[in-house]
N, C-alpha and C positions, 0 to 999 in steps of 0.2 A: 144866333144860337139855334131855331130854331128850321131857319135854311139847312144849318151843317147836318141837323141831327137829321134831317129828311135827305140829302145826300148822301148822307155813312146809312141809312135805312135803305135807299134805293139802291144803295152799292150793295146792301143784303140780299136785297132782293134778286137782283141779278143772277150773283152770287148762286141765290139757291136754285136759280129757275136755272144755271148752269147746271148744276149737279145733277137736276131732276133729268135733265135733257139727256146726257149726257154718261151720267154714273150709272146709270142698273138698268138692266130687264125686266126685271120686279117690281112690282107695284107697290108702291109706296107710299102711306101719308102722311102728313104731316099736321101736327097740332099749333095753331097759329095764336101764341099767346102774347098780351103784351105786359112783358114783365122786361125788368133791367138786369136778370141775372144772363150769366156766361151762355151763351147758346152753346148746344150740344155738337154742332158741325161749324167746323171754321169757314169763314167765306172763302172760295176759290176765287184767285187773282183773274181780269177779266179784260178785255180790248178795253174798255173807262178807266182802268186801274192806273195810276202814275207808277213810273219806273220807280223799283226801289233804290233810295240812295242812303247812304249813310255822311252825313254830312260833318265837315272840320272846318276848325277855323284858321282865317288867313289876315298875320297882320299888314293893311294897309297905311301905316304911318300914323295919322291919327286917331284908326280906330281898327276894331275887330269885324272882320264879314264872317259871315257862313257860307259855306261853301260846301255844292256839294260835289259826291262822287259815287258815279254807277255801282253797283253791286249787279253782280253775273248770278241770277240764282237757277236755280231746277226746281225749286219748291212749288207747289201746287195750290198753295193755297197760304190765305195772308195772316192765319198765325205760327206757320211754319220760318212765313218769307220773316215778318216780326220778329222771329228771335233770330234768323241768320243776322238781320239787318242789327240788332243790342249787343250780338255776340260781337261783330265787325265794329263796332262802335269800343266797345268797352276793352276788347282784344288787341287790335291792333293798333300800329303806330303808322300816323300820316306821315307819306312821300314828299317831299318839295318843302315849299315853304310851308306847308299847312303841317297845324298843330292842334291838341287835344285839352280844352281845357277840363277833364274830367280829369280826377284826382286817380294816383296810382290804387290799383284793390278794389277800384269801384264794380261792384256786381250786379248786373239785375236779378232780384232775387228770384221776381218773375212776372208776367205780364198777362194782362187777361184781354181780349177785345171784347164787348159787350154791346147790345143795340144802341147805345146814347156816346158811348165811345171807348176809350184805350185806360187800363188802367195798369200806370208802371209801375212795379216795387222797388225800389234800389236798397243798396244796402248804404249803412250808415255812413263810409268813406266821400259818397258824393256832397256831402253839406262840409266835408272840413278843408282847410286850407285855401289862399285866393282872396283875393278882396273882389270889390264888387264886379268889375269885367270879367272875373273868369267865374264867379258865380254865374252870370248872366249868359257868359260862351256855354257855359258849360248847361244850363236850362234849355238853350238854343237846340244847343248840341242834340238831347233827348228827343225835346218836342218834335221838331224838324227830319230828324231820322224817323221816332215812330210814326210820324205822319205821312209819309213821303208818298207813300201809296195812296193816302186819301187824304190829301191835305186838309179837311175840310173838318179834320175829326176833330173832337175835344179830348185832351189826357187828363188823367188826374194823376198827379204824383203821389208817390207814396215810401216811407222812410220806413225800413222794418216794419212796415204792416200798419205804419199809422200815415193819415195825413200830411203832406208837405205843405206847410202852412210859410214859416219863414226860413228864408235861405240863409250863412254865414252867419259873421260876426256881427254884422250891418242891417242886419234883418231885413233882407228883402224879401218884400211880401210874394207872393206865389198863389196866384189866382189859382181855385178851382170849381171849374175846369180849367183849364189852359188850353186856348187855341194861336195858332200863329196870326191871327187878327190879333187876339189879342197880348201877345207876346209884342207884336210891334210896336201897337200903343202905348203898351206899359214900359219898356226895357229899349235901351239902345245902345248897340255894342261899340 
């Protein structure tokens, strides 16, 4: 945990030291505090940054994989890339075999990045319908898209503006934070 959150900080860093290089003529400063809310500039996307993907799932016989797939952006910076990458997720329908275990009407309501990591809003339609594999695809689904660019992040889910504590009918618990470390641990598709 404490690696990731010094990786998504050093991606900030970057990030900014990008902008500063880069963005203005003007002199500019900056107040460097350490708090957990929204920072005021989004980090721009960077040579370290992971391609964005929006990832689907694919059934292999006895089980479900993730799976992913490039996303082509022009966005400048990673919470513009973030919501092209939720929109592609929640919008569109996979090609081939791969398929979406999000429920139809599922919306991000909306998403915030922050120094310690990603916090998703969904609306209520992603916790209904599915037993536990598409419960589980479909948590994949999220985590794994909004990380894609930094895989290293922590999310926190979140249901109309509260907490994602348990998933379905089945009550699957729903660690947070959620990282794809520990997404593997816990959850196997």
């Amino acid at each position: 945990m404490v690696l990731s959150q010094r990786r998504f900080g050093a991606l900030w860093a970057v990030a900014i030291a990008a902008l500063i290089l880069v963005g203005c003529d003007e002199e500019t400063t900056q107040n460097s505090t350490n708090n957990t809310e929204t920072p005021s500039e989004t980090p721009t996307l960077t040579a370290e940054s992971k391609e964005p993907r929006v990832y689907w799932l694919e059934d292999n016989g006895d089980r479900l994989e993730l799976v992913p797939e490039s996303v082509m952006t022009t966005k400048s910076n990673a919470g513009e890339t973030l919501d092209q990458l939720m929109i592609e997720l929640t919008q569109t329908t996979p090609e081939g075999d791969r398929s979406s275990a999000l429920p139809e009407n599922t919306k991000v309501i909306s998403h915030t990045i922050q120094d310690d990591g990603i916090v998703i809003n969904l609306s209520e339609e992603f916790t209904l319908g599915g037993g536990s594999a598409s419960m589980i695809g479909r948590l994949g689904q999220v985590l794994y898209t909004a990380t894609s660019i930094e895989p290293d992040a922590a999310v926190w889910f979140q249901i109309e503006g509260q907490p994602l504590e348990l998933l379905g009918g089945e009550g699957l618990v729903v660690e947070q934070p959620m990282t794809r470390a520990i997404f593997e641990q816990e959850f196997e598709l």
